[in-house]
N, C-alpha and C positions, 0 to 999 in steps of 0.2 A: 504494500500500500504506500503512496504517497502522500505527502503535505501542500496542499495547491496555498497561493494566497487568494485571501478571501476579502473583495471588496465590501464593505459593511456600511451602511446606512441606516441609522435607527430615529426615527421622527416619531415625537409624542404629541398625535394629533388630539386636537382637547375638543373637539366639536362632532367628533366621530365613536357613538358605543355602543353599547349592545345594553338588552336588560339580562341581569342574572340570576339564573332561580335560584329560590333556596338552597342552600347546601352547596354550590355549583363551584364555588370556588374560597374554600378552606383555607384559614390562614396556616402559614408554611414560614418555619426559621430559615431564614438564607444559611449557605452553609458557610463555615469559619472561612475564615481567609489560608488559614493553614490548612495542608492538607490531612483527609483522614489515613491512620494506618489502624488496620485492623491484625491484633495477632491472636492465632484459635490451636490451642490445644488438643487432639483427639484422643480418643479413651486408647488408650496404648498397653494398657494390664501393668506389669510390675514398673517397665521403664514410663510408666506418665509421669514422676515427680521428677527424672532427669530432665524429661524433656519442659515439663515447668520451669526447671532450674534454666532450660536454656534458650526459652521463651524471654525470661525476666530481664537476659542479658540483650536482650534483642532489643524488649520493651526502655530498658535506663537509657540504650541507643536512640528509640526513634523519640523519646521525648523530647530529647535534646534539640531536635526540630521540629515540633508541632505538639501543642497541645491537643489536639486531637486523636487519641490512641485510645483504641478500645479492646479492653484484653478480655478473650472469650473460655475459658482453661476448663477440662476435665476435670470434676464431676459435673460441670455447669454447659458442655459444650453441646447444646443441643442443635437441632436445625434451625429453630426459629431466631434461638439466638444468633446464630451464625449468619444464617441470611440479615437480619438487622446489623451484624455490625459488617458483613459487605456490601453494603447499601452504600453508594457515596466515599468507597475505601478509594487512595491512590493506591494506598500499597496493600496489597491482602497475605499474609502469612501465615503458613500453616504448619507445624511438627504433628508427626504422627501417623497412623499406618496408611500403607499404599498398596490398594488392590487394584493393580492394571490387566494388560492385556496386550500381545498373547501370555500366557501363565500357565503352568503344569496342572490347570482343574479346565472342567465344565466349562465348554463354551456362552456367554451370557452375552448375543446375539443384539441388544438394545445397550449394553453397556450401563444396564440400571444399577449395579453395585459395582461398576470398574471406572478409574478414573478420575474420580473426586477422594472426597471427605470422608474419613472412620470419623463419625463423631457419637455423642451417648447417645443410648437408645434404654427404655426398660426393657429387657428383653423378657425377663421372668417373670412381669407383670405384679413387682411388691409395692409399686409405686416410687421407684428410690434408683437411684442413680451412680453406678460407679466406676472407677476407672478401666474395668474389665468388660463392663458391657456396651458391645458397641453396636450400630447401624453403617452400611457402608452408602453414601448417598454418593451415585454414579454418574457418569455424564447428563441425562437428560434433568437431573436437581440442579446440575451446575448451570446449566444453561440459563436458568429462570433468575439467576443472583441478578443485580445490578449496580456494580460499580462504577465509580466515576469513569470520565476520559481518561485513555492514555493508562488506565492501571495496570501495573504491573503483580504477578504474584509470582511469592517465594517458596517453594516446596522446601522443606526442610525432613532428612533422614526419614524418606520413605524410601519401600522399596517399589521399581518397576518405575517410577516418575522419571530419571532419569537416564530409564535404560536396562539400569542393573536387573540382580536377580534378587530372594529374599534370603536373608542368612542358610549358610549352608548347600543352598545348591551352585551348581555352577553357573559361571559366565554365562552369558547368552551369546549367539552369534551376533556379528555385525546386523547381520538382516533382520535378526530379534530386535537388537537393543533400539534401531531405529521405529521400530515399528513403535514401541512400546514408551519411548518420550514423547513421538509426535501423539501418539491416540491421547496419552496424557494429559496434554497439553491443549486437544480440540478442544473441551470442554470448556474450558476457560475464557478460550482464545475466542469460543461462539457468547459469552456470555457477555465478551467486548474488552476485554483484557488486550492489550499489547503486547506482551511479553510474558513468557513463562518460565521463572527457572527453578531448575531442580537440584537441590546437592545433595548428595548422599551423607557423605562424611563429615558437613560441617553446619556451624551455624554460627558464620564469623559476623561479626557485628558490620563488617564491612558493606555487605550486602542493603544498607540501611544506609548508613553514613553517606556511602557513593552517589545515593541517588540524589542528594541533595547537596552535597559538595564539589561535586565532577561534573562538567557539560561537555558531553561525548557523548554516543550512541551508545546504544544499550548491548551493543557490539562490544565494542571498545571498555564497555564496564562489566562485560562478561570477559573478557579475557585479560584485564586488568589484575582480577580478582586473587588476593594473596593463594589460594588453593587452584589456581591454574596449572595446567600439567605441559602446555605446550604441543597436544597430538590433536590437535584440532580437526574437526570431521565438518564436511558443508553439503546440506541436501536441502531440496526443495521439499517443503511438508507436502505429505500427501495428504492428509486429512483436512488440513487447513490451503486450500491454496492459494499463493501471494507470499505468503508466510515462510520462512526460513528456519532449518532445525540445522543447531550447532550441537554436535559431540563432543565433548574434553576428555575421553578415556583416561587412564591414571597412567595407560603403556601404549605402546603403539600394538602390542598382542606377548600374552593374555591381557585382555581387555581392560578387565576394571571400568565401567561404565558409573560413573560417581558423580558427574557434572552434564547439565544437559541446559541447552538454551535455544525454544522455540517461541517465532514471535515475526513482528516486524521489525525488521533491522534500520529502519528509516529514522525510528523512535530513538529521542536524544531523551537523557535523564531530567531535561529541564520539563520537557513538555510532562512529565510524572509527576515532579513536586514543585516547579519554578514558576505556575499560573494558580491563579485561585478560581476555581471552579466555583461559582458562588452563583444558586439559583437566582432569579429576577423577580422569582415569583410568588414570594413572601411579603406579607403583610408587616410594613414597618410601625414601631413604635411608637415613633411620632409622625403627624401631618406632615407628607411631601407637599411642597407649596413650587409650581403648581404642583396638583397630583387627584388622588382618587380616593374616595371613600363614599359608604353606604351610612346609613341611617340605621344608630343602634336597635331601632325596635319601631315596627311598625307605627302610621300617626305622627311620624316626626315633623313638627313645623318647617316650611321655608316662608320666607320675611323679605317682602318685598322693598324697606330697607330696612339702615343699619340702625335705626331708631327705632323700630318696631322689634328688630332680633334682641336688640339691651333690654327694652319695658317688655318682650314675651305677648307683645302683641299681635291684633290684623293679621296673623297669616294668610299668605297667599293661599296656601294650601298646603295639604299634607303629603307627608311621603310614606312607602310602606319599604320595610325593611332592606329589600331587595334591590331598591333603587342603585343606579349608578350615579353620585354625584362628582361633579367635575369641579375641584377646588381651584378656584383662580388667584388667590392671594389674600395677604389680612387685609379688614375692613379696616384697621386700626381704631380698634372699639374693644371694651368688655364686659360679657356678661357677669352677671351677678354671682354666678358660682364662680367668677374668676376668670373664666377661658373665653379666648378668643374668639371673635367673631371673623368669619371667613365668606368672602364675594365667593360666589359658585354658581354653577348653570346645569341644567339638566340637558342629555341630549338630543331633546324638542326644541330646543334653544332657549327654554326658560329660563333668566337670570333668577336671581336673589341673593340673597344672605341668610345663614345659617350659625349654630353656636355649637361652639366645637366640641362642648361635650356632649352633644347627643348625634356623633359621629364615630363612626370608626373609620379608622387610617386605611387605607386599601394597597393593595399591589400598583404600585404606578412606574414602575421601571418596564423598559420595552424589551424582550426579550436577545438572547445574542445566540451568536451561536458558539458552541463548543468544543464541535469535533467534526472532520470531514471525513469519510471514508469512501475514496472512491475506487477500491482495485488500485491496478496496475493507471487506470485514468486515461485509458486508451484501450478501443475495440476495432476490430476486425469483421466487419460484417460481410461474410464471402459467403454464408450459408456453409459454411461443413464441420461445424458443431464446435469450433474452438474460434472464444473469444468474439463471439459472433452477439453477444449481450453485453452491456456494463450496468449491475446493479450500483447505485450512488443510496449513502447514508447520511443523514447529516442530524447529530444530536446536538437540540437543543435545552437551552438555560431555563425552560418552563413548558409548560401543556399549551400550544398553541391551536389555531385554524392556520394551516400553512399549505402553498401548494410551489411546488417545484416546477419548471418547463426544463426544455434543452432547447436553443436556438442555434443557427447559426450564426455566420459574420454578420448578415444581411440584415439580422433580429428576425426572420422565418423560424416563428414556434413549428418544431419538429414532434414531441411528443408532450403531454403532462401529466401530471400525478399531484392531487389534494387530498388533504385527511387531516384529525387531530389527533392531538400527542406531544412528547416531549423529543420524538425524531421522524422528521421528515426523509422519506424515500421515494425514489423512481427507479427503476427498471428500465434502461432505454435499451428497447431492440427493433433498430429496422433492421427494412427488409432488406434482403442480401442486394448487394451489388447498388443501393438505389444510393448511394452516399459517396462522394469525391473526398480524397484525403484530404487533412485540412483539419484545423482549430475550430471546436465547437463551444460554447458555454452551456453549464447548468448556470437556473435561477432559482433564487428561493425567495418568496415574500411569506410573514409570519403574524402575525397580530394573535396578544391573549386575550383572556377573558374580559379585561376590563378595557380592549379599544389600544393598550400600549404598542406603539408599534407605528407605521407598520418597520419590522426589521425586513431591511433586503441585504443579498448577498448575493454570488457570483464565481463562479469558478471555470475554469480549463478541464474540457478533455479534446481527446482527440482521435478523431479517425486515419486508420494506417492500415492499407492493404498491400502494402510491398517488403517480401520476404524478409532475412536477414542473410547474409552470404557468411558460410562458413569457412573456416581457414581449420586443417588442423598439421599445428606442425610435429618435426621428428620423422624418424623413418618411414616409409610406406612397407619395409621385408614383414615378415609372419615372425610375431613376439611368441618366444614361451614363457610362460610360469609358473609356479607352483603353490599353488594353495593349499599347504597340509600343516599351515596354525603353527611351522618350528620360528616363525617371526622376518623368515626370509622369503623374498618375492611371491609375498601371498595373494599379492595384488596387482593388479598392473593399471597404469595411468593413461590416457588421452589427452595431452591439452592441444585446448582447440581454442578458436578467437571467432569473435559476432563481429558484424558491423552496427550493430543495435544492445543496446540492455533487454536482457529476458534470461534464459536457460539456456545451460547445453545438455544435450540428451542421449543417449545411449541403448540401445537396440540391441540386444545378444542372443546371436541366435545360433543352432545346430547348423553346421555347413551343408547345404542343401536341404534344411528342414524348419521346423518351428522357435517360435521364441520363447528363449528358457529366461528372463531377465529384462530389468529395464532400468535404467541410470538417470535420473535426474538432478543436475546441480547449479544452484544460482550462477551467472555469470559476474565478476566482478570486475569493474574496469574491463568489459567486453571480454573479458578471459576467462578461461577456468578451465582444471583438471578433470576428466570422467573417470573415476576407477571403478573396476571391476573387482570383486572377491573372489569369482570362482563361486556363485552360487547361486539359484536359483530365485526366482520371485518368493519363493514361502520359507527361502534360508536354506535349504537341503545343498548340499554339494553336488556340481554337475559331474558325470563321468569323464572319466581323461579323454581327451581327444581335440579335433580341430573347432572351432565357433567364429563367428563372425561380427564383428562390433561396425555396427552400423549407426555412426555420429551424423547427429544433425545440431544447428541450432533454432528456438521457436524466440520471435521479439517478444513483450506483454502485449501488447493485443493479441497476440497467437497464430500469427502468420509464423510458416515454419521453412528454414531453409530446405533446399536440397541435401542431399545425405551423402556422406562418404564413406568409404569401409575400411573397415582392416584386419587383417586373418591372425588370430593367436592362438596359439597352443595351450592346453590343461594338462598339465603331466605332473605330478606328483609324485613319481617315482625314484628321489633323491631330496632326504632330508637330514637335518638336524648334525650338518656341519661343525662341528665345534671344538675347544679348544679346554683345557681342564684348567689351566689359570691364563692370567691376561700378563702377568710378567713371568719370565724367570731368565735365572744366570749362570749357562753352561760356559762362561768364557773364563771364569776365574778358576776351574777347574777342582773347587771342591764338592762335598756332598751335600750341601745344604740346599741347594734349589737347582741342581743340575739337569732337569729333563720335566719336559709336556708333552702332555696325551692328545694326542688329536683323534675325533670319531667321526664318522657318518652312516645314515641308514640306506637300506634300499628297498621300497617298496616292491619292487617289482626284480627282475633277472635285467643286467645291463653292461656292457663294457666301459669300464671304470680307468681314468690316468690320476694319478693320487701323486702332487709335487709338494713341495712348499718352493714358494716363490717370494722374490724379495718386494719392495716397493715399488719399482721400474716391473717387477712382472718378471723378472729373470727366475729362472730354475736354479736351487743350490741344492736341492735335495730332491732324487727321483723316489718314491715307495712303489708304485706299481705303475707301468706301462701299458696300456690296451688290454689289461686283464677279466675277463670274462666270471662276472660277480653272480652268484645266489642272490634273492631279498634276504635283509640279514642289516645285523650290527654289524659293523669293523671299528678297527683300531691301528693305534700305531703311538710309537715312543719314541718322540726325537728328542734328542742329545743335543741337539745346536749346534751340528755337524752338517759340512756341507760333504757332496757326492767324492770328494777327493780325501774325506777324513780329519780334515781341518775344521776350527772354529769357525764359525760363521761372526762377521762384523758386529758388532751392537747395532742394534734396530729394531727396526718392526717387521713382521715376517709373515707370510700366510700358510695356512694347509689350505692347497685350491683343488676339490674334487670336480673333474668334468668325466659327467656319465652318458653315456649314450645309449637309447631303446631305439622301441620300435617308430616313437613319435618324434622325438627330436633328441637335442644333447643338452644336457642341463647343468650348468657350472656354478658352484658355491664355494664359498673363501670365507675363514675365520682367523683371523689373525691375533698373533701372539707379539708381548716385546721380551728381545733380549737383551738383557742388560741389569742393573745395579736396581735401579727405583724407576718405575712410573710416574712421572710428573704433569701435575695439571695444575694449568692457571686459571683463573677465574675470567681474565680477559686476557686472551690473545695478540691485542694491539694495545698493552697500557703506554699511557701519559705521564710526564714527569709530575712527582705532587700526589698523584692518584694511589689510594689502594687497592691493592689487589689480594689472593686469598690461594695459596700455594697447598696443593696436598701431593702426596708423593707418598706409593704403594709399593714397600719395598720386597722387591724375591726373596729375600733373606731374613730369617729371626737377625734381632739385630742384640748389641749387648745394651742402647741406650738409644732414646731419641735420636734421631738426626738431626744438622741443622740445616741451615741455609744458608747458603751466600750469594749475596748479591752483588752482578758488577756490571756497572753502570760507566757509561763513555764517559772518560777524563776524570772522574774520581775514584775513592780508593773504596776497594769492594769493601761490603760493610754485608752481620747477619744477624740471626739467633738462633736460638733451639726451637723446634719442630715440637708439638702437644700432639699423643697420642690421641686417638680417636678410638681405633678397637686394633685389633691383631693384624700387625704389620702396615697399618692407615696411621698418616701424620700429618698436621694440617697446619699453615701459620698464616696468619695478615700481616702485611708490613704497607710499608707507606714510603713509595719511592721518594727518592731524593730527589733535588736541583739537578741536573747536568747537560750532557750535551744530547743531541738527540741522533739514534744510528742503532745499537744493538743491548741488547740488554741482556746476559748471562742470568739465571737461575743456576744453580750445582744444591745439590742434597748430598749430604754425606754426612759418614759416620757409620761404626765399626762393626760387623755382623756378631754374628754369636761363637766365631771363632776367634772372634777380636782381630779381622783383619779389616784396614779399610776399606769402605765401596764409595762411588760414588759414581752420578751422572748428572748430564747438563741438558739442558734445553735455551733456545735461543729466539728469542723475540723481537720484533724491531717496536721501536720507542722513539713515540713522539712527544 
């Protein structure tokens, strides 16, 4: 969805009303200026008083910015409650269990207990309420809440909202997890929420603070966020479309699905808490002058003047309760109980004068508007069932009489839609082919109950019948990969480039057969990657063999390019490469870390070359040549010996298996360092001045800490000692010096457990 601007006109015509029945328009508190956040508890059994406890930290947070917080907690969280305090919420937060979908039970076909709120329920009918008894209120309860514009909701430590599983059982597949944040997530997102997020693992107060402290997209505050993991996943929601689902896994695999954000990505944190959404449509305290008020109780005098309203004489005539009177200003008079006399007119155009206390103050603000929701704000009307409609929403600040058109340039009304309510809508669908590309407008004109008004408004959409041209670059040869979950080429990617903002899409089909799969992912900056998993539309794994990926890109109106293809191989039969440590040190030739295991499997019978190879990819060590393999583990035990029987260099080194079947040839590398310590810095291009944060994983029991030296262009190397962290891990911050700028030495050193020195260096260039 997008944010159009919205030209606004609001005139408060005083000679223009309606009469109002009784009861017809209720007085109503404008809402605070701050925004509301609501936080809700569910009956969770033993852990509900954690999750209280971690509500409360949430709760001292969001005070801090708005007095308006309403805490909803287990034994008290019922539905009615709940619904009232997300009534007008910006923020809605919730801890507490999560029953989504797909899940290891009974399919529940309407989603009436998946996807929302565990909240209390009596279930054993004693009259009484506890943290163990719950109700699960599922998407079609969520649907009916009504919170403000632009709200966002916090999932807090459920299971299935973002993805995950429920304690105990395993990961889900990719093709689960996604399923199971976006279904999540419709409910909400149908009930007019923005943004959905889910964290597993936390309930950092950050998620609070952010929204009101940071102006950034809700993007940008989701991957800001201190429990970010950096493996960030991007798809276009299927359940919501428009709509954006972000994945944060905790690994790039095994999964961990613990962060999830679906929503609209458009949505800046200001538009959340940074406006005050404050109805129009409440009865003020005191007299608006000019403005509007009724007559406390049927029989109310009007005075035809201001001498006759003081002495309580001659009235004109009477009024009955329901009148609409039109306050024009003080008479600068007062009556005898004290209060003001007030000029006003009826809207027959009867003048008079009236005394203010036998008035009540009425709604005299003209309505505004709130919130636009138009799609993508462009359609395609070609007739072939995409993008061929554009529904328009627009919530407003009160219950009005309001009607929408869509015009063109010309101001030729093309379609309308009237009705009352607190949101005006149209549906604009012509007919195919009868519309030239080209800038259209919506209008909206709105008037309340009492004549306020009228408000008008205005916006952009726009008509677009010409495709978008796909580009996709990298090779055109036949990719293989493997998808068998060891964390290596599980997946393979497509990026491809638009000439338009929309989608790129992805089409996987059996080589000369059906389609097993289908890929869709937002385009950003006209770019984007399509990857494949290797599975099917319902998560299953495809069989090994050849498929065909056929990329297209659709713009938002849903004009769709022309398609491109590319042939990839599924082969699986070569996994779990690896290495039994990441350092050791056959060059100094004792027995303390002299030798690593290299492994790998073979699913299937393959002819296997098994090297270790250096950086540049040179051979120093052959282990089997074109050897004809069983499925099976193997092994192997390198010494740090190259093919001539010599050390090999200090370095980094790989065991590279390329196996070759009946489908293709499959080549995997895990690499090993040799040498004294493993050293990493925290930043690879530091600055003079700057700290940095040095850890260094040594191959050897040592007899003491290491230390560090640092040496820096044109002064004198300076260090300290190295703080253990766990067995064989050391870790220090320092803070470089002044100097010149060119290269900067790291060395870690200090005495193994034979007490003989080690050490290595690593080399950074410094600005």
């Amino acid at each position: 969805m997008r944010k159009l601007a919205i030209a606004l006109a609001a005139l408060l015509v005083a000679g223009v009303g309606v009469l109002v029945p009784a009861g017809a328009a209720p007085a109503r508190a404008a809402t605070p200026a701050n925004p509301k956040i609501a936080i809700i508890v569910g009956a969770t059994g033993s852990v509900t008083p954690s999750y209280r406890a971690d509500a409360d930290v949430l709760y001292a947070e969001a005070i801090k910015y708005s007095t308006n917080v309403v805490k909803v907690y287990s034994p008290h969280a019922t539905w009615s409650k709940v619904a009232a305090a997300v009534s007008g919420a910006s923020i809605v937060v919730y801890l507490g269990h999560g029953n989504g979908w797909p899940a290891p039970y009974p399919n529940d076909a309407t989603y009436s207990q998946k996807d929302g709120f565990g909240l209390n329920y009596d279930v054993n009918g004693d009259g009484k309420y506890t943290d163990s008894e719950l109700r699960y209120y599922g998407e079609p309860a969520i649907k009916t809440l009504k919170p403000a514009p632009n709200a966002v909701v916090l999932l807090f430590h459920l299971c299935y909202a973002s993805g995950n599983s429920e304690p105990g059982l395993t990961d889900p597949t990719l093709s689960v997890a996604r399923q199971r944040a976006d279904n999540y997530a419709a409910g909400f997102q149908a009930m007019g929420a923005k943004a959905v997020i889910a964290i597993g693992h936390s309930n950092d107060p950050y998620y609070i603070s952010a929204l009101f402290t940071m102006r950034e997209s809700i993007r940008d505050y989701f991957l800001r966020a201190p429990d970010f993991h950096n493996h960030l996943l991007t798809y276009a929601s299927v359940r919501t479309p428009g709509r954006t689902e972000l994945l944060d896994p905790d690994k790039s695999t095994p999964w961990g699905f613990w962060r999830s954000l679906t929503g609209d990505m458009t949505l800046n944190t200001a538009d959340v808490t940074g406006a005050a959404y404050a109805q129009t449509g409440g009865d003020p305290a005191k007299m608006a002058v000019p403005g509007n008020a009724t007559p406390k109780a049927d029989a109310t005098n009007l005075y035809g003047t201001v001498e006759d309203a003081v002495a309580g004489t001659n009235p004109v005539t009477t009024l009955a309760a329901t009148t609409i009177v039109r306050v024009d200003g003080l008479a600068g008079a007062t009556a005898p109980d004290g209060s003001p006399v007030y000029a006003v007119h009826l809207d027959d155009a009867t003048p008079g004068f009236m005394v203010g206390s036998t008035l009540t103050p009425r709604d005299s603000l003209a309505p505004k508007v709130w919130a636009v929701d138009d799609g993508p704000g462009v359609l395609s009307p070609d007739g072939n069932g995409v993008g061929d409609t554009l529904p328009i929403s627009i919530r407003l600040s009160e219950t009005t009489s309001w009607t929408v058109t869509i015009t063109d340039e010309g101001g030729t009304h093309l379609a309308t839609s009237s009705g009352q309510g607190d949101t005006a809508a149209i549906t604009w669908a012509p007919a195919a082919h009868s519309l030239a590309d080209g800038t259209y407008h919506w209008n909206l004109t709105a008037t309340d109950a009492y004549g306020n008004g009228p408000l008008a408004a205005t916006g952009d959409v726009a008509v677009d019948l010409v495709a978008p041209t796909l580009g996709v670059t990298g090779d055109t040869a036949t990719r293989a990969f493997s998808p068998n979950g060891d964390g290596v080429g599980d997946s393979i990617g497509f990026p491809v480039t638009s000439t338009e903002d929309g989608t790129a899409r992805a089409s996987i089909r059996v080589s000369g057969g059906s389609t097993v799969d289908t890929e869709v992912v937002p385009l950003a900056n006209r770019a984007a990657t399509v990857t494949w998993d290797g599975k099917t539309t319902n998560g299953s794994d495809v069989p090994d063999g050849t498929y065909i990926v056929r990329l297209a890109v659709r713009d938002l109106a849903g004009n769709t390019s022309t398609y491109l293809e590319r042939t990839v191989i599924v082969d699986r039969t070569l996994a779990l490469v690896t290495t039994s440590k990441t350092v050791f040190f056959p060059q100094d030739g004792d027995t303390l870390a002299p030798t690593v295991a290299f492994h790998f499997s073979l699913a299937a019978a393959a002819t296997v070359d098994w090297t270790v190879v250096d950086t540049a990819g040179a051979v120093v060590r052959t282990i089997k040549t074109s050897e004809a393999l069983e499925a099976g583990t193997y092994a192997f035990t390198w010494d740090g010996r190259n093919d001539a029987g010599g050390y090999v260099p200090r370095g980094t080194y790989r065991s590279q298996v390329v196996a070759t079947d009946s489908l293709t040839t499959l080549t995997q590398r895990a690499a090993v360092l040799a040498d004294a310590f493993r050293i990493i810095a925290s930043d690879t291009t530091p600055g003079r001045g700057q700290k940095i944060t040095v850890t260094a994983y040594s191959a050897e029991g040592l007899d003491a800490a290491p230390r560090l030296a640092v040496v820096q262009p044109g002064i004198s190397s300076w260090g300290a000692t190295m703080t253990k962290v766990s067995t064989g891990v050391y870790r220090i911050t320092v803070t470089l010096k002044p100097s010149s700028t060119g290269t900067v030495r790291l060395k870690v050193y200090g005495p193994d457990s034979n007490g003989v020195a080690q050490a290595s260096n690593i080399y950074l260039p410094l600005h």
